[in-house]
Backbone as JSON Lines, residues from 0, in Angstrom:
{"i":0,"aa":"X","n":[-51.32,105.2,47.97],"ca":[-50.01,105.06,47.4],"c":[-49.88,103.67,46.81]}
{"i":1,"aa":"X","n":[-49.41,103.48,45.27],"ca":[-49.09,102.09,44.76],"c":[-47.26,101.76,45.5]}
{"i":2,"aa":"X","n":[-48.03,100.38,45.21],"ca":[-46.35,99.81,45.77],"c":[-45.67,99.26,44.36]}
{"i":3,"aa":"X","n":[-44.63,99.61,44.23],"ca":[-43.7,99.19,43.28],"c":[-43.09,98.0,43.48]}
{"i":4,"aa":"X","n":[-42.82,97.11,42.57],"ca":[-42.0,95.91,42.84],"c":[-40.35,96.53,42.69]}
{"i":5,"aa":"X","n":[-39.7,95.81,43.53],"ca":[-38.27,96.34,42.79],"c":[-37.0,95.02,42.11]}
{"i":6,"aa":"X","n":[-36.78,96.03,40.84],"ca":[-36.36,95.47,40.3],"c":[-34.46,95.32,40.24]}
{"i":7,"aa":"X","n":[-34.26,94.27,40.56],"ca":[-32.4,93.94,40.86],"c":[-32.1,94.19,39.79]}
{"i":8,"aa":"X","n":[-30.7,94.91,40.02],"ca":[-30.06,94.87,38.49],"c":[-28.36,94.1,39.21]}
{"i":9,"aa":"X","n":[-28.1,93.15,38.66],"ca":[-27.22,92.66,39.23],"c":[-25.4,92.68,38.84]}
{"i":10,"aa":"X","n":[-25.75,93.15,37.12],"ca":[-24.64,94.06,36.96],"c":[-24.45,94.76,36.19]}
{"i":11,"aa":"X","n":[-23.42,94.71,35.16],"ca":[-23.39,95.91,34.32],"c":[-24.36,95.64,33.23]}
{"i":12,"aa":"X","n":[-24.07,94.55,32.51],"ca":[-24.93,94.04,31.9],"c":[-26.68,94.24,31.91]}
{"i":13,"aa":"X","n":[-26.6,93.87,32.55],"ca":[-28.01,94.18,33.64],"c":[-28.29,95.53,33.47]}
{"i":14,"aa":"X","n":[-27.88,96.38,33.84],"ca":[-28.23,98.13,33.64],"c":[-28.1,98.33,32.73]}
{"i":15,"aa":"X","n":[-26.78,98.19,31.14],"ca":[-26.82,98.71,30.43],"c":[-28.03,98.04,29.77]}
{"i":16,"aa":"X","n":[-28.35,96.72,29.42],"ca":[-29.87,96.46,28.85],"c":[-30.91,96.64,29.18]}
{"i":17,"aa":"X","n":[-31.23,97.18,30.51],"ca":[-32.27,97.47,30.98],"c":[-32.69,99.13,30.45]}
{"i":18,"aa":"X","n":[-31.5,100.03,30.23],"ca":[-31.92,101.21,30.14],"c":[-31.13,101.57,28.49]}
{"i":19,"aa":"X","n":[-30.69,100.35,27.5],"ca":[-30.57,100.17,26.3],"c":[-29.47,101.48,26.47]}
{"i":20,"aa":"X","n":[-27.82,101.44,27.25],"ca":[-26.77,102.44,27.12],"c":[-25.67,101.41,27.06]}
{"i":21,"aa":"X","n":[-24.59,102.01,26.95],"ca":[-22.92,101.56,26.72],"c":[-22.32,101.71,28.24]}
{"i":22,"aa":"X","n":[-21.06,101.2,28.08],"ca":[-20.43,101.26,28.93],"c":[-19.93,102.68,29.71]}
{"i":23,"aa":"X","n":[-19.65,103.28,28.99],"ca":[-19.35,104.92,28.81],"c":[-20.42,105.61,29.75]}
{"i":24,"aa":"X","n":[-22.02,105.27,29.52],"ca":[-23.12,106.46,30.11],"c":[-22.77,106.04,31.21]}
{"i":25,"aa":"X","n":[-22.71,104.51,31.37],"ca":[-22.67,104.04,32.93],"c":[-21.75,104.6,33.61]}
{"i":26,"aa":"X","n":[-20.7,104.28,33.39],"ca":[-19.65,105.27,34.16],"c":[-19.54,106.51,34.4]}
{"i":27,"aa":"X","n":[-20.23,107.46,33.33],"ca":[-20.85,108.44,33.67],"c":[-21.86,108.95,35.04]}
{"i":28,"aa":"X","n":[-22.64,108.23,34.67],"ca":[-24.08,107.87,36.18],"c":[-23.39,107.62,36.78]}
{"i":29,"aa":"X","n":[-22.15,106.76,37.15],"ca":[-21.42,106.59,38.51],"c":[-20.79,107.43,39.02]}
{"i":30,"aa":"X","n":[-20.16,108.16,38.32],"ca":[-19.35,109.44,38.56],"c":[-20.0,110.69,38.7]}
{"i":31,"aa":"X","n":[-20.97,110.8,38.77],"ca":[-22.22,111.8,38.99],"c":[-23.25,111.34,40.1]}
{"i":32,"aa":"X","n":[-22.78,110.47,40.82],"ca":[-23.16,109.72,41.56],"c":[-24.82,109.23,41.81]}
{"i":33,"aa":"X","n":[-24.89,108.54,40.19],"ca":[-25.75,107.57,40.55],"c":[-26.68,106.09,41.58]}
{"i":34,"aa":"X","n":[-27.7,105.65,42.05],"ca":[-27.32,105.09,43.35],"c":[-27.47,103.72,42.47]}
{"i":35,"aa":"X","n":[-25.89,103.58,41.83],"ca":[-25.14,102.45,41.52],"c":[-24.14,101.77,42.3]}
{"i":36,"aa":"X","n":[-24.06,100.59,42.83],"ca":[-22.75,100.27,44.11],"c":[-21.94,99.43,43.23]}
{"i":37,"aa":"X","n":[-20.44,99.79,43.21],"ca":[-19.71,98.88,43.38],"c":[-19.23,98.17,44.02]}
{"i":38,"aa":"X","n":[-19.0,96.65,43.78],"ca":[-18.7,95.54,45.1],"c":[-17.67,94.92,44.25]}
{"i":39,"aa":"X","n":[-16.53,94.76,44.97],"ca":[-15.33,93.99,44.04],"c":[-15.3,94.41,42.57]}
{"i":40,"aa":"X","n":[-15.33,93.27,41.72],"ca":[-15.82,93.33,40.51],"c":[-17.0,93.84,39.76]}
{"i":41,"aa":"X","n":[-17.97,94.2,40.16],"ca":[-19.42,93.75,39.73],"c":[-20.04,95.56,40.46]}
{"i":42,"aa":"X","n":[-21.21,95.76,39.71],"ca":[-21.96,96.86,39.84],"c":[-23.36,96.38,40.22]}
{"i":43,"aa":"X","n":[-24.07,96.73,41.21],"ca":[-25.59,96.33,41.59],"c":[-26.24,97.86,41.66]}
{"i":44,"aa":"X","n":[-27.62,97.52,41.26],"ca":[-28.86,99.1,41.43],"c":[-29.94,98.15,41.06]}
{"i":45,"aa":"X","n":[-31.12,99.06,41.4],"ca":[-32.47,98.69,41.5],"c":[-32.95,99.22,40.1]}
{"i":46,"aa":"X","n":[-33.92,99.27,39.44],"ca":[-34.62,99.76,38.16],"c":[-35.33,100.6,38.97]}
{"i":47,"aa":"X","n":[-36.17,100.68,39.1],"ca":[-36.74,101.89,39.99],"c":[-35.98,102.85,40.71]}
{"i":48,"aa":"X","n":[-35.24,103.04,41.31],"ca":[-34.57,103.73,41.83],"c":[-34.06,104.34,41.15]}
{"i":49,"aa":"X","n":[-32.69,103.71,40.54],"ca":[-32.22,104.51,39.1],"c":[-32.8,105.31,38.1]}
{"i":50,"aa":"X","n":[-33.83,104.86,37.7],"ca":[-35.25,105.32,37.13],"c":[-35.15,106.5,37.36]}
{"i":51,"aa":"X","n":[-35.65,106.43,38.59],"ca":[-35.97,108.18,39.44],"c":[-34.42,108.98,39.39]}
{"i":52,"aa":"X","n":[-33.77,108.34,39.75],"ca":[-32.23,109.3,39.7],"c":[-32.28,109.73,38.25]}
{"i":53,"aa":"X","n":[-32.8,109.45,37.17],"ca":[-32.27,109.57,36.11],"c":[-33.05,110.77,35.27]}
{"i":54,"aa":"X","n":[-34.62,110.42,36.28],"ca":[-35.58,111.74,35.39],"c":[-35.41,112.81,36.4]}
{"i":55,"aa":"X","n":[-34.62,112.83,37.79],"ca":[-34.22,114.22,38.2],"c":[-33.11,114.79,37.65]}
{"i":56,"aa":"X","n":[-31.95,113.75,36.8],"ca":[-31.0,114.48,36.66],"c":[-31.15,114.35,35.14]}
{"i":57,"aa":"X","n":[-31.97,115.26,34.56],"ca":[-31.99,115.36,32.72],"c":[-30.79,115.93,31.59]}
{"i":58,"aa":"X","n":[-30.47,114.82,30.99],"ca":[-29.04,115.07,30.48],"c":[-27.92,114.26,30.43]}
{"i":59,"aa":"X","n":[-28.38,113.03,31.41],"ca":[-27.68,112.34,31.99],"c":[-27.4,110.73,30.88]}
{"i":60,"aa":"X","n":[-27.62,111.08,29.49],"ca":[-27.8,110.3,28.68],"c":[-28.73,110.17,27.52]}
{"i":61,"aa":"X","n":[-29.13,109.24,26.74],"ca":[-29.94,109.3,26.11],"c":[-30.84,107.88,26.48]}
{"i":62,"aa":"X","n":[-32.07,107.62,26.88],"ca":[-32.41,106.4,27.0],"c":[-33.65,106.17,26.47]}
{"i":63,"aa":"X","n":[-33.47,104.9,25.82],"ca":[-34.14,104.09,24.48],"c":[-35.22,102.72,25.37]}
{"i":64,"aa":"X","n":[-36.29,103.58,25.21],"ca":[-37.34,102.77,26.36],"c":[-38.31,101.97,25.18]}
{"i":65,"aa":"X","n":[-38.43,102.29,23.88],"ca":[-38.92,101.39,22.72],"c":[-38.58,100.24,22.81]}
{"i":66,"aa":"X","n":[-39.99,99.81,22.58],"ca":[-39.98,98.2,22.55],"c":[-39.16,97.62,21.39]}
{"i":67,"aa":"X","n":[-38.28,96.61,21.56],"ca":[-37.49,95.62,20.33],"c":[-38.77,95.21,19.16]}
{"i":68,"aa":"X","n":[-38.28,95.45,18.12],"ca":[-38.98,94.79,16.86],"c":[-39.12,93.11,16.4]}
């Protein structure tokens, strides 16, 4: 078995550039209960984790994994 590093996502910011979405999908994934936490203000998830939540639940957006030009 490989070990994965894991990657913090520390907020919104953070998720929506990591998986290149808007504000909108995110709240979506939360409400479909993504394993996204809210704390006060601020949203935390792992990249990996989310990752996996995201290729079991297909549909759940559109995500733009192409490298920047």
């Amino acid at each position: 078995m490989t070990a994965v590093m894991p990657v913090p996502l520390h907020s919104l910011r953070e998720i929506k550039q990591a998986f290149r979405v808007g504000n909108e999908t995110v709240a979506e994934w939360i409400e479909e209960g993504a394993p996204i936490v809210r704390l006060k203000n601020s949203v935390h998830s792992e990249y990996n984790t989310l990752l996996a939540w995201l290729l079991e639940h297909p549909g759940k957006g559109e995500i733009d994994f192409s490298e920047d030009d």
